[in-house]
Structures are given as structure tokens and as C-alpha cells.
C-alpha positions in Angstrom: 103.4 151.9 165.0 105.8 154.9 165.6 107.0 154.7 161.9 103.2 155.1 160.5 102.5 157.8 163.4 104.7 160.0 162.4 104.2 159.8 158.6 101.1 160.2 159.3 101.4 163.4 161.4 104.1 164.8 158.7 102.4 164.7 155.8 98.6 165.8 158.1 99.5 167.7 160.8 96.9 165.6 162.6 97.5 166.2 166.3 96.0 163.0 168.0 98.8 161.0 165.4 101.4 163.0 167.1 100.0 162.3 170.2 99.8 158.8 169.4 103.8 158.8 168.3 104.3 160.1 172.1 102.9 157.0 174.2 104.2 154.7 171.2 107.8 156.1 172.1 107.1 156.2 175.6 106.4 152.8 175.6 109.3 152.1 173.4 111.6 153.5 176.2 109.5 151.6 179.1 110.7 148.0 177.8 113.8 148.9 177.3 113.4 150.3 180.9 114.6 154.1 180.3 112.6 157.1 181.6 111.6 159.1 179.2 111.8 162.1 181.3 115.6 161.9 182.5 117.0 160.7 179.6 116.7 164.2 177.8 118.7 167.5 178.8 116.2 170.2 179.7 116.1 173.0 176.7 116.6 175.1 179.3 119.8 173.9 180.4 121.0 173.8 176.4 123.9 176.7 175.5 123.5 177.9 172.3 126.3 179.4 170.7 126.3 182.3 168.6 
């Protein structure tokens, strides 16, 4: 369901199939029984180097 989500987002730029890709990833990450929220450094917190 991801895959087809986000083909179908990238090639529409339909916002409920990106929306859609969300909660299918989300649930994704719930079996596997990772939080979605911790798992990712904040942009925030990213150094960029120039």
C-alpha cells in the first residue's frame, strides 16, 4: 500500500495519497513496534555544513 501511495502522489501530487502513505508508514513502524516520532532526529537539531 505504501509503494502504490507514493507513486501515486509522485506522479499527482494528490495530497490525501500522501496522506494516506503517512498512516501506511506509521502503521508500518507500529508492528514492528518503533515510534514514529522518536525514531527521527528533529530538523532542528540537524548541522548543516557549508
Amino acid at each position: 500500500m505504501r509503494d502504490f501511495s507514493w507513486t501515486y502522489f509522485a506522479k499527482t501530487g494528490d495530497v490525501d495519497a500522501y496522506l494516506l502513505y503517512k498512516e501506511a508508514c506509521a502503521s508500518a513502524l507500529d508492528e514492528v513496534g518503533i515510534e514514529a516520532e522518536g525514531e527521527v532526529e528533529p530538523f532542528d537539531a540537524i548541522q548543516i555544513e557549508s
